[in-house]
matplotlib code that plots the C-alpha trace (Angstrom):
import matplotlib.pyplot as plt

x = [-14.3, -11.9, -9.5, -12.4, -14.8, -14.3, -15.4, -18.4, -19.3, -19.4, -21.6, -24.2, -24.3, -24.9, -27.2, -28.9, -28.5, -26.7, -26.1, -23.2, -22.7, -19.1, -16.9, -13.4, -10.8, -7.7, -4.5, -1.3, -1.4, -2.3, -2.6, -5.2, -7.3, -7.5, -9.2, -11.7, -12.2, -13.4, -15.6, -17.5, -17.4, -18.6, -21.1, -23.0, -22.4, -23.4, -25.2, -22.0, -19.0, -16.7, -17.8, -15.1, -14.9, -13.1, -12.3, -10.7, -14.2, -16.9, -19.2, -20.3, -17.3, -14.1, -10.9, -9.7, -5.8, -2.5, -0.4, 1.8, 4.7, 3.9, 1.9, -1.2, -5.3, -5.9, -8.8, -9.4, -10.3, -13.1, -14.6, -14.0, -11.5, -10.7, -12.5, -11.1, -9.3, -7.1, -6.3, -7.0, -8.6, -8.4, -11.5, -15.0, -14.0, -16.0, -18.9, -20.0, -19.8, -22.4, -24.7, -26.0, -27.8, -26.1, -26.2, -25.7, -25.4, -27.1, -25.0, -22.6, -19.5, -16.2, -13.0, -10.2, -7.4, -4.9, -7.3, -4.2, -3.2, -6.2, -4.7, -6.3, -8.5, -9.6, -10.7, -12.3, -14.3, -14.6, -16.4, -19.1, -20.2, -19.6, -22.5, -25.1, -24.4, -27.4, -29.6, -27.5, -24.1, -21.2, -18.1, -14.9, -11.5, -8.5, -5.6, -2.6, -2.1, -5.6, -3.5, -3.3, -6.7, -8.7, -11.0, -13.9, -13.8, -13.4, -16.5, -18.5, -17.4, -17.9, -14.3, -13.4, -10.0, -8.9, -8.6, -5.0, -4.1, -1.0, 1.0, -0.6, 1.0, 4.1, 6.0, 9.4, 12.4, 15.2, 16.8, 15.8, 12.2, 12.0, 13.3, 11.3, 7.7, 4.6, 2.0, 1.4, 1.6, 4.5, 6.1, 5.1, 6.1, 9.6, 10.0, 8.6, 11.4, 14.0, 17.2, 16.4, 15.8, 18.8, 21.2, 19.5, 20.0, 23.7, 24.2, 23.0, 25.5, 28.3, 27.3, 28.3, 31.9, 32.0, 33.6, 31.6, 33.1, 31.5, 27.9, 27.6, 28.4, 25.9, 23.4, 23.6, 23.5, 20.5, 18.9, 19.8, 17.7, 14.8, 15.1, 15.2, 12.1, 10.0, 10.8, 9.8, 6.9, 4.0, 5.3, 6.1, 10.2, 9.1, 7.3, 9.9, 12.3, 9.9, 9.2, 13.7, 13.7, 11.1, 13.3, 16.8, 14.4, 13.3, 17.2, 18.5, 15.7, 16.5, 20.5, 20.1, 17.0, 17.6, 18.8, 15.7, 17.7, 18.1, 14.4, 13.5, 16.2, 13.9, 10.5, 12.1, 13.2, 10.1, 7.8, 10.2, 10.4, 6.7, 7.1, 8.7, 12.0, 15.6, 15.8, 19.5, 20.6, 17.9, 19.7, 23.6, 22.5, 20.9, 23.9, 25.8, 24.0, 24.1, 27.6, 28.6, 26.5, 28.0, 31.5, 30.9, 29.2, 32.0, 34.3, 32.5, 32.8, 36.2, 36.4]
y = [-11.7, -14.1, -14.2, -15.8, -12.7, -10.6, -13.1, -14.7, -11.1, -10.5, -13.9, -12.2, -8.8, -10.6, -12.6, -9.7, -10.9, -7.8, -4.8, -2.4, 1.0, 1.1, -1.7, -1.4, -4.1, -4.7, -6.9, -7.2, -7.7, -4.6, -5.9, -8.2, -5.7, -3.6, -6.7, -7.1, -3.3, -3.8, -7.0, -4.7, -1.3, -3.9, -5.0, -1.7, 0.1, -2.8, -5.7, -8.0, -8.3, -9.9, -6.9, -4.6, -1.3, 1.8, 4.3, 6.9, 6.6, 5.7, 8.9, 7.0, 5.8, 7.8, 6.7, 8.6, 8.1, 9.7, 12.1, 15.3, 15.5, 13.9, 11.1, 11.8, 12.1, 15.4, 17.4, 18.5, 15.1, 15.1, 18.8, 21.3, 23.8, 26.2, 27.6, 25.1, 28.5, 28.2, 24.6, 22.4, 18.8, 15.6, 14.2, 15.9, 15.9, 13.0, 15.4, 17.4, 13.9, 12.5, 15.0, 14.0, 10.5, 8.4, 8.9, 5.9, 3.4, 1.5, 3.1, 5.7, 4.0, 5.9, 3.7, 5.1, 3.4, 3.2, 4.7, 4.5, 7.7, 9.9, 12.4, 14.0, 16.8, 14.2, 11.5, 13.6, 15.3, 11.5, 10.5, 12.8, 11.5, 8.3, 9.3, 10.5, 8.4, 9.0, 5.3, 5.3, 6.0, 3.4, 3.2, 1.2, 1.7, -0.6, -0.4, -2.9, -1.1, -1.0, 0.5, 3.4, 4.1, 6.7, 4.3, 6.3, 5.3, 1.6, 2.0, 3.1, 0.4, -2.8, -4.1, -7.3, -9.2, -10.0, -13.9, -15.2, -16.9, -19.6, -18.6, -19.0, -18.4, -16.8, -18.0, -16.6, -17.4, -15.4, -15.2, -11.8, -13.0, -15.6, -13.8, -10.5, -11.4, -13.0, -12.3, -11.9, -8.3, -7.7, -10.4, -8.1, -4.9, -6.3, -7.6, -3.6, -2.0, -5.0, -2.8, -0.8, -4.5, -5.7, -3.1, -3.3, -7.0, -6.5, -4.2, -6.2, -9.4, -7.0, -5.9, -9.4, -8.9, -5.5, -3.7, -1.6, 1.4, 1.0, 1.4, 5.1, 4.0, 1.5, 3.5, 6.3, 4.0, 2.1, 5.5, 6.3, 3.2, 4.7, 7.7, 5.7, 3.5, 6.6, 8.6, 5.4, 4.5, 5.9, 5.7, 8.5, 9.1, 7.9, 5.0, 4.2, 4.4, 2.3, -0.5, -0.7, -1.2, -3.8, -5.6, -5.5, -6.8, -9.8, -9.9, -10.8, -13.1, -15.4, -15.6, -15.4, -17.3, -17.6, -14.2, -12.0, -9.2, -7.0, -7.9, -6.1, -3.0, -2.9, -2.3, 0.0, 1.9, 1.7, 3.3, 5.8, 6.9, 6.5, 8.9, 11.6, 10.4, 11.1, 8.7, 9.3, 8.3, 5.0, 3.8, 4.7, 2.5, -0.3, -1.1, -0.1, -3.5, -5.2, -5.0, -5.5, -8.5, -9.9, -9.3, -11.2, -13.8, -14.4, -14.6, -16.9, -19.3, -18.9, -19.8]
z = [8.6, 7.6, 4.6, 2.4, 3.7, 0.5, -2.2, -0.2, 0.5, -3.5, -4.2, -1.1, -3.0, -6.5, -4.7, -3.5, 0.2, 1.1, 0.1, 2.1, 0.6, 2.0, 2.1, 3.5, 2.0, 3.7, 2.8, 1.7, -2.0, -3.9, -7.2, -5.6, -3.7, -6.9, -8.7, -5.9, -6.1, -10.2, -9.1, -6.7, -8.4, -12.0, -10.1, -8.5, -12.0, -14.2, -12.5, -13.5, -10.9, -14.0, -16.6, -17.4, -16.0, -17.6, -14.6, -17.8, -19.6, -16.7, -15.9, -12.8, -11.3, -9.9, -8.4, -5.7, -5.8, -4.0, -5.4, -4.2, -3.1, 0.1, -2.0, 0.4, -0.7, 0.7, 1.2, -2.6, -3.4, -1.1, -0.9, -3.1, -1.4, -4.8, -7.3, -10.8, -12.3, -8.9, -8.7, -11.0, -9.9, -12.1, -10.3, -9.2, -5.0, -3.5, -1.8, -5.2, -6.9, -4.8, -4.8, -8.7, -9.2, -11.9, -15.2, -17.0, -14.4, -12.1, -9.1, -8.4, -7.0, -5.9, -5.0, -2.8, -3.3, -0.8, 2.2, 4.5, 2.3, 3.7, 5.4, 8.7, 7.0, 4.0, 6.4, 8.6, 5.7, 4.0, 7.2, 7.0, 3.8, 4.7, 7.1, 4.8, 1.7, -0.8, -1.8, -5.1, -3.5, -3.0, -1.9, -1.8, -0.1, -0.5, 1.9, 2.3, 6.2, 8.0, 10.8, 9.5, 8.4, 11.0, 13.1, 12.7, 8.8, 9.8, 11.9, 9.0, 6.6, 6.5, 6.6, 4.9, 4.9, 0.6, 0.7, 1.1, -2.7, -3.4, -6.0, -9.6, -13.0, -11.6, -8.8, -7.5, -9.0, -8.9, -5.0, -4.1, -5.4, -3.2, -0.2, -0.6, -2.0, -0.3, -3.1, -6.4, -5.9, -4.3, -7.1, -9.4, -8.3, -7.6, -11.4, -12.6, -10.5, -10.5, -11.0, -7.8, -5.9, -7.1, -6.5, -2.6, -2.8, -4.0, -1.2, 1.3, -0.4, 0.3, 3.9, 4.6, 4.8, 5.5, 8.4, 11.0, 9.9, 6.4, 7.8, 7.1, 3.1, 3.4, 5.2, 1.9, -1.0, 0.1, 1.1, -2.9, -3.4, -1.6, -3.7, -7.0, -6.3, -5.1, -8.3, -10.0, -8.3, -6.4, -3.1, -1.4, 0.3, 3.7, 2.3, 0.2, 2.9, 5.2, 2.3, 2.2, 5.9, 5.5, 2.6, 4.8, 7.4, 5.2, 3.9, 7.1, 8.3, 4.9, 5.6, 9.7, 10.6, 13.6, 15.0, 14.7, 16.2, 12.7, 11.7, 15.0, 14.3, 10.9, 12.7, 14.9, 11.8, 10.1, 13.0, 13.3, 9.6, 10.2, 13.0, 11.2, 12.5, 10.8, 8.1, 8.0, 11.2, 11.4, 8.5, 10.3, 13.1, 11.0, 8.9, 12.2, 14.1, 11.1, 10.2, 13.8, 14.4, 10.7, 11.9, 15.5, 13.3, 11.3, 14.8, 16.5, 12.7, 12.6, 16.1]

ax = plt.figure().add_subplot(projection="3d")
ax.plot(x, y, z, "-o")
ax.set_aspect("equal")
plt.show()
């Protein structure tokens, strides 16, 4: 569907035109996906898509998140793999939960948020109740990197692009704003974790004139960065690490337009971080091309 697919898709459920028991919404602003999330999870619990929705509070509603060290949804959240004197489990795992009609509600709804987080075993464990959802089961998954989710969960959910939106009551200001966010959401999670943005964007000022041999130096202190904003926020080291490489990328396409060479150095980065690749020496060659093509730049000005 297109990028409207997600709100028409709501007016067809209210409307009682359709009725999908897993819906899988994809895009790039979180904070966006989550409100679609409440308008679909208010609606199967409540019969109102704008009702408000207490996921602390709700007996017929769970949210599946990350957490761990590796800042994954693993199998615990779907099956039950301990006894609860073992290993204790903020949530009922997704399987048990499903086996009881609803209480209170209408529905029973479950949201996963951030499906891209699933890892092997959970999806695979997901998909089988994906396959045999009971008449009173529903469930939503959000992800900002469809990608990443396993196909075989795609193919069981009906998979619906969040509408692009323009900028509303906040808009970007600040340089490093305007550079580095594309949505509401990523606006907003630079303004909650500003000092770590702004010592990367200080960096990256600085990287300017540096020399070549300097890149090791620059390669550590924005891997410090990545360390900061993970201990600060939910994403994991790697995605941390990935989301930095993704800003430098970004960075250098605002001050070198025109020379997409870094950008593509970034994405490189990125799939290898993805890969399990050594952070470290990404970064050493990154600021390695970046201070080398700064220091030709500044040649060929002078020139």
């Amino acid at each position: 569907m297109d990028g409207g697919g997600i709100s028409r898709l709501i007016s067809r459920i209210v409307s009682g035109v359709a009725d999908p028991q897993a819906i899988l919404v994809y895009g790039s602003d979180s904070e966006q996906l989550a409100q679609m999330a409440h308008q679909l999870v208010a609606f199967w619990l409540k019969g109102d898509a704008s009702a408000e929705v207490d996921f602390s509070r709700e007996v017929d509603v769970q949210k599946i998140v990350s957490s761990g060290a590796g800042n994954q949804i693993v199998l615990k959240n779907i099956v039950r793999v301990k006894s609860p004197d073992e290993d204790e489990n903020p949530v009922i795992p997704v399987v048990e939960y499903f086996r009881t009609r609803p209480l209170m509600m209408q529905k029973k709804a479950v949201w996963i948020e951030h499906a891209e987080r699933l890892n092997n075993d959970a999806s695979n464990a997901f998909l089988k109740t994906l396959e045999e959802l009971p008449d009173y089961a529903r469930a939503v998954l959000t992800t900002t990197n469809l990608g990443r989710v396993l196909p075989t969960i795609k193919s069981r959910c009906l998979c619906v692009a969040a509408p692009f939106e323009q900028w509303q009551e906040q808009i970007p200001e600040l340089p490093l704003e305007i550079a580095w966010s594309k949505n509401q959401g990523e606006l907003a999670f630079i303004r909650e974790n500003l000092e770590s943005h702004e010592k990367l964007w200080r960096l990256l000022e600085l990287s300017q004139e540096a020399p070549p041999i300097a890149a090791i130096k620059f390669s550590e202190e924005s891997r410090k960065i990545a360390e900061e904003l993970s201990k600060s926020t939910t994403l994991s080291i790697r995605e941390s690490q990935v989301y930095i490489a993704e800003l430098i990328a970004r960075w250098w396409l605002s001050v070198r337009p025109y020379d997409p060479s870094v950008a593509t150095a970034c994405s490189d980065l990125c799939r290898m971080i993805l890969g399990y690749g050594n952070a470290g020496i990404g970064f050493d060659v990154l600021f390695g091309t970046i201070l080398v093509h700064n220091r030709e730049l500044s040649r060929n000005v002078s020139r």
